[in-house]
VEXPAPA-913511 format. One line per field, with one value per residue (C-alpha): residue number from 1; residue in three letters; x, y, z. Coordinates in Angstrom, 1 decimal. Example, Ala and Ser with C-alpha at 12.3 -4.5 7.8 and 13.67 -1.06 7.14 Angstrom:
% VEXPAPA-913511
seq c(1,2)
type c(ALA,SER)
c1 c(12.3,13.7)
c2 c(-4.5,-1.1)
c3 c(7.8,7.1)
% end
This chain:
% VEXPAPA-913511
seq c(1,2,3,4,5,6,7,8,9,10,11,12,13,14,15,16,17,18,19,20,21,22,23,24,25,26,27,28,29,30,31,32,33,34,35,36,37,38,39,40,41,42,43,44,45,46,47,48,49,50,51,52,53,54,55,56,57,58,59,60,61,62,63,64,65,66,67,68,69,70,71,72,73,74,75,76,77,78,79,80,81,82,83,84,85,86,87,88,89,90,91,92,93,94,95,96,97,98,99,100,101,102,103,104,105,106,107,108,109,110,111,112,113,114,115,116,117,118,119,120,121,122,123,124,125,126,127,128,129,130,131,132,133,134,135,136,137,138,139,140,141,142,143,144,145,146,147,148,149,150,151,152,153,154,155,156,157,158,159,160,161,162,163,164,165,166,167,168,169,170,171,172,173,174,175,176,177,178,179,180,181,182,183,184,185,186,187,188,189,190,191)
type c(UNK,UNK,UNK,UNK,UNK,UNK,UNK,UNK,UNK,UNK,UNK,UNK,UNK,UNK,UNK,UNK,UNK,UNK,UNK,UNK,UNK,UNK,UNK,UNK,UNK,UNK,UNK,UNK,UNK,UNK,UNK,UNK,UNK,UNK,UNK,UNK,UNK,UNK,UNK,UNK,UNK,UNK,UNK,UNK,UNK,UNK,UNK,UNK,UNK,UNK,UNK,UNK,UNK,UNK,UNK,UNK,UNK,UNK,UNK,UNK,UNK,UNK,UNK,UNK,UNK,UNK,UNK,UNK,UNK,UNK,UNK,UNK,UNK,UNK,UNK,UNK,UNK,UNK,UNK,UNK,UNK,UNK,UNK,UNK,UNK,UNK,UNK,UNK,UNK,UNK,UNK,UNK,UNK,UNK,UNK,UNK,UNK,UNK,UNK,UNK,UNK,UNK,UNK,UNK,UNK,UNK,UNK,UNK,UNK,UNK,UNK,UNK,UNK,UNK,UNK,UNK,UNK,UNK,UNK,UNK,UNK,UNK,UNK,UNK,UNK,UNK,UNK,UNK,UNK,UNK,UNK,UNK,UNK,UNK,UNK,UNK,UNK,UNK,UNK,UNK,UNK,UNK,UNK,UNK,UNK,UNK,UNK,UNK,UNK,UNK,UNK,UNK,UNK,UNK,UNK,UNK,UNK,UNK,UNK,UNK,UNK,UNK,UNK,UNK,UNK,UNK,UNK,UNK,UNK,UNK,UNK,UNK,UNK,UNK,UNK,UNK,UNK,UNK,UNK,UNK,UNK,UNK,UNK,UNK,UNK,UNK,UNK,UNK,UNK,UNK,UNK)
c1 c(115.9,116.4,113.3,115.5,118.9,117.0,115.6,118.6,120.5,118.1,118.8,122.3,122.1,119.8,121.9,125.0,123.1,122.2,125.8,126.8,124.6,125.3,129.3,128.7,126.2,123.8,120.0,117.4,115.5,112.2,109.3,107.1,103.3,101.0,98.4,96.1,94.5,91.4,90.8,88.1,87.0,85.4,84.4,83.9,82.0,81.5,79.8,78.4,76.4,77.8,76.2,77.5,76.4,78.1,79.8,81.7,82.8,84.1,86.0,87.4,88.1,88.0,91.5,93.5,96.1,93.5,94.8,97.8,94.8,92.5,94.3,95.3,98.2,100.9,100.9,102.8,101.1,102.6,101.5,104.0,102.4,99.3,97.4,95.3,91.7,92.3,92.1,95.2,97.1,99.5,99.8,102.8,100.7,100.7,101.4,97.9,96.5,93.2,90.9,87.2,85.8,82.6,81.5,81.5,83.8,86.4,88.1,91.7,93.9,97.3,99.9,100.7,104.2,106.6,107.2,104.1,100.6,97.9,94.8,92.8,92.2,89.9,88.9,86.1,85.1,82.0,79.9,76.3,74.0,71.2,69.6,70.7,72.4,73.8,75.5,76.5,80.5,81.2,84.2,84.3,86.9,86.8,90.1,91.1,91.9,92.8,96.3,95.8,96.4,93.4,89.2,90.7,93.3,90.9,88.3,91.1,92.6,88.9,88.4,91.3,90.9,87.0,88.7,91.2,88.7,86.1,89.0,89.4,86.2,85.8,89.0,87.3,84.0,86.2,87.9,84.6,82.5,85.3,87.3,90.4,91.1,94.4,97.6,97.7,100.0,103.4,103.9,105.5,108.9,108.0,109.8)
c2 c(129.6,125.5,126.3,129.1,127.3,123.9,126.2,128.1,124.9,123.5,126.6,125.9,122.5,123.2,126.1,123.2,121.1,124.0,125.2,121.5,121.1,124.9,124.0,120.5,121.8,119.2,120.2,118.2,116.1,117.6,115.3,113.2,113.6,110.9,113.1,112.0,114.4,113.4,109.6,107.5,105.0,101.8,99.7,95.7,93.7,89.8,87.4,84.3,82.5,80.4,77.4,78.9,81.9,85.1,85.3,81.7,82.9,86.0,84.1,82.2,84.1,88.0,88.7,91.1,88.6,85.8,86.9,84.5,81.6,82.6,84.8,82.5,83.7,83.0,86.3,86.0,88.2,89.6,92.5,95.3,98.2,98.3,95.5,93.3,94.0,98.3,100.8,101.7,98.6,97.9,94.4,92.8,92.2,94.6,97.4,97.8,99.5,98.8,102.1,100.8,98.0,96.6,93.8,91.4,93.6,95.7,98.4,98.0,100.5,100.4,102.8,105.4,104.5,107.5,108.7,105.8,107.2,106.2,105.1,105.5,101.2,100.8,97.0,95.7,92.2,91.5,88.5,89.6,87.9,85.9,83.6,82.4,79.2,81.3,84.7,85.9,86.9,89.9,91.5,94.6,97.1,100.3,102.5,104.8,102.7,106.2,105.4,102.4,103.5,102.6,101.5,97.9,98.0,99.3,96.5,93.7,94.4,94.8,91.5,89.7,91.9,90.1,86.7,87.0,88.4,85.9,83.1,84.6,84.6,80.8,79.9,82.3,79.9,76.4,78.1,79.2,75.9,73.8,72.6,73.4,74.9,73.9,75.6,79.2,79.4,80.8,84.6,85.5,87.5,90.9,91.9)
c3 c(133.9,133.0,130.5,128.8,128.8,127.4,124.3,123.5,123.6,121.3,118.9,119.1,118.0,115.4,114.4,113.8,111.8,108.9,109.5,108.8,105.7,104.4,104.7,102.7,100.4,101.4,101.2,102.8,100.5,99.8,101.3,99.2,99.6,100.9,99.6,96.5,94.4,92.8,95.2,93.5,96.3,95.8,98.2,98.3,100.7,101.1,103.4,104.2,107.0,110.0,111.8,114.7,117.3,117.1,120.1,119.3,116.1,117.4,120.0,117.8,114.8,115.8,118.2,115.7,115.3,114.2,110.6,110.4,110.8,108.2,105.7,102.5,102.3,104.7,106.7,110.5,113.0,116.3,118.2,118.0,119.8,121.9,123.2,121.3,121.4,122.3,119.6,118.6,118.9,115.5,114.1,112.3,109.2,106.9,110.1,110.5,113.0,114.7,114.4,115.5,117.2,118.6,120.7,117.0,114.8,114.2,111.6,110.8,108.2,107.2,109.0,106.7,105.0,104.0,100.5,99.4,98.7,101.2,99.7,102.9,103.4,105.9,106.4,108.7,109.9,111.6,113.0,112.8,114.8,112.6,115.4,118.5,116.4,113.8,112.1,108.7,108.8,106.8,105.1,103.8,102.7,101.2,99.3,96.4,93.6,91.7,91.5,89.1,85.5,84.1,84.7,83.3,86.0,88.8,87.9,87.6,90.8,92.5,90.9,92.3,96.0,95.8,95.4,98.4,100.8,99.6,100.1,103.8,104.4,104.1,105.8,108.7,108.3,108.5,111.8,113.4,112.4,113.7,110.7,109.9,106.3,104.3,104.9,103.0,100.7,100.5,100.2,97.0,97.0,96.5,93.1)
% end
């Protein structure tokens, strides 16, 4: 009996709400679609080698929230769901969400955003063992760039998306070796 009287009060109140929107003649916004139609993924990858072993750089550059250290650009980081280090767990910066993992690495991606097509960034960081002494840091990324107007667009922005992650990479390099790289700079008000 509570099982029938939760779901016809459920009707009811869904019942006033079409009633509501019939008698203003309100009609729901129709969704827009995340969905792309013909994605053209690229991918980029950099990397470089580390004086250090593996297991120290991780430790000192591979917690989720490590990004506010080494990304040049100034990008705050706090944990707002999940806990760092589990799958799942969202980060302030950018709302990405951490999909993959291993004992040196792990896969982030963008929450999906509403009315905003998702290009299907996945990013992945990794310190790869070399010798005992050292490891080669890696950064790779792969999207749909089909949403750029042009292949002059789609190479310009790979371009600039090379430069950034090659930039990160280094500041990851000064962390992990010791040094400490120069402030990132300010983040630009978004227009």
């Amino acid at each position: 009996m509570p099982i029938q009287l939760s779901k016809r009060i459920a009707d009811c109140a869904l019942a006033v709400v079409f009633l509501a929107r019939a008698s203003t003649g309100q009609t729901p916004a129709a969704p827009v679609s995340n969905v792309v139609t013909n994605p053209t993924y690229t991918s980029i990858s950099v990397e470089t080698i580390v004086t250090r072993p593996a297991v120290e750089v991780w430790k000192r550059v591979g917690k989720f929230c490590d990004i506010s250290e080494w990304w040049p650009v100034q990008l705050p980081c706090t944990i707002i769901s999940g806990k760092d280090g589990e799958l799942g767990t969202v980060r302030s910066a950018a709302g990405e969400v951490l999909v993959a993992q291993t004992e040196f690495s792990y896969t982030y991606s963008p929450t999906v955003k509403p009315n905003w097509p998702y290009n299907l960034y996945h990013g992945t960081i990794e310190a790869r063992p070399v010798t005992a002494t050292t490891c080669k840091l890696i950064y790779s990324v792969m999207y749909d760039n089909s949403m750029l107007e042009d292949d002059a667009a789609r190479e310009k922005e790979k371009t600039q998306r090379t430069a950034t992650l090659t930039e990160a990479l280094q500041r990851m390099k000064i962390l992990a070796e010791g040094g400490t790289p120069p402030p990132p700079r300010p983040r630009a008000a978004r227009q």
